[in-house]
C-alpha positions in Angstrom: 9.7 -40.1 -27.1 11.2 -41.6 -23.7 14.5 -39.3 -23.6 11.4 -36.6 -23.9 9.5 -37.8 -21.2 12.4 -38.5 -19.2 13.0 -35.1 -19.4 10.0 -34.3 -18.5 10.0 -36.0 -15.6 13.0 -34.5 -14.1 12.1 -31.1 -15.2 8.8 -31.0 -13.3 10.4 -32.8 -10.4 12.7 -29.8 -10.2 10.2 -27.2 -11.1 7.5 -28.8 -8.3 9.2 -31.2 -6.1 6.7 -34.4 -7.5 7.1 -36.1 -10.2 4.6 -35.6 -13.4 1.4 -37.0 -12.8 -0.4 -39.9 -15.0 -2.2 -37.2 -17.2 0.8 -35.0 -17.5 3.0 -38.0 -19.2 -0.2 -39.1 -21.7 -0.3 -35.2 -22.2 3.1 -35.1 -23.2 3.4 -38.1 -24.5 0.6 -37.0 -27.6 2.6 -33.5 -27.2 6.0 -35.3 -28.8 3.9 -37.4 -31.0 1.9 -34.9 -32.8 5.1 -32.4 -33.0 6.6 -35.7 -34.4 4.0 -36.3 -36.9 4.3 -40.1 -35.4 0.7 -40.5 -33.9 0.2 -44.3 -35.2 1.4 -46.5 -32.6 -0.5 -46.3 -29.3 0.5 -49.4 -27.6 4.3 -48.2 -28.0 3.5 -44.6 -26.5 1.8 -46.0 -23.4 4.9 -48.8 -23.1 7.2 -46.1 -23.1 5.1 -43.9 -21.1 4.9 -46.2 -18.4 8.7 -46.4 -18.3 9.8 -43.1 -18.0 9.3 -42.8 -14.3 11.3 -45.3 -13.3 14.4 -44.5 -15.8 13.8 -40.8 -14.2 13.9 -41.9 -10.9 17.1 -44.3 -11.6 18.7 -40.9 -13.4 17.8 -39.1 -10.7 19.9 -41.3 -8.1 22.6 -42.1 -9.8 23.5 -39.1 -10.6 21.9 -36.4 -8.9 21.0 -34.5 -12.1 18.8 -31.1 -11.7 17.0 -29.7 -14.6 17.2 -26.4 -13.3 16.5 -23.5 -16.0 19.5 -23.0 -17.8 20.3 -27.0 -17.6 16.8 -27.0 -19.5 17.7 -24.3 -21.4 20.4 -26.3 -23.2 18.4 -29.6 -24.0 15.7 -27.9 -25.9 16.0 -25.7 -29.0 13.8 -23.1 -29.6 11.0 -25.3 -30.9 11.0 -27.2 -27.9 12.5 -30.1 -29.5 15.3 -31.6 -27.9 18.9 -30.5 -28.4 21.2 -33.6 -29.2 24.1 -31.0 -29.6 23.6 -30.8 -25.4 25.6 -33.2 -23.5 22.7 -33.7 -20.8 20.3 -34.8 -23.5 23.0 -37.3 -25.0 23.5 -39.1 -22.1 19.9 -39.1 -21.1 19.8 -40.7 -24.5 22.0 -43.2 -24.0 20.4 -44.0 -20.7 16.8 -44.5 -22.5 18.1 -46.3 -25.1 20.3 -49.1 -22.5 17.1 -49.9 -21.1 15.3 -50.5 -23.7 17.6 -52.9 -25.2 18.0 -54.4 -22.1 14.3 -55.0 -21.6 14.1 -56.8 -25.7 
């Protein structure tokens, strides 16, 4: 669900110029978990929720990634689910996943 909302995040920064706004991330953050069929934890959800800002932002500057269209065509298949095949969602995987084990 982070490298999701990650996403997120930068997509809508390219798309509007702002990041996504506190209803936007709790309305994709119950997007991914009902498409997940993983609606059980909510404390977890909102943890990560609160996160993905920041590890947007931090993306964002050190590396000056844009999500424009075909960058998001690539990291979602056509069920909207995300593409681990892409090398942009990897990494953005690999990101999420650092700072979460850093912050155990």
């Amino acid at each position: 669900m982070l490298t999701f909302l990650v996403i997120s995040h930068l997509a809508t920064k390219f798309a509007t110029g702002r990041w996504m706004s506190i209803e936007s991330t709790v309305e994709s953050s119950a997007y991914w978990s009902k498409s997940m069929q993983r609606e059980g934890d909510v404390v977890s959800r909102i943890m990560l929720a609160s996160r993905a800002l920041s590890i947007a932002e931090a993306i964002e500057v050190e590396t000056g990634l844009t999500l424009n269209g075909s960058a998001l065509a690539s990291i979602f298949d056509s069920n909207l689910r995300l593409d681990f095949s892409s090398v942009v969602t990897r990494d953005i995987y690999d990101r999420c996943h650092a700072y979460l084990l850093a912050v155990k």
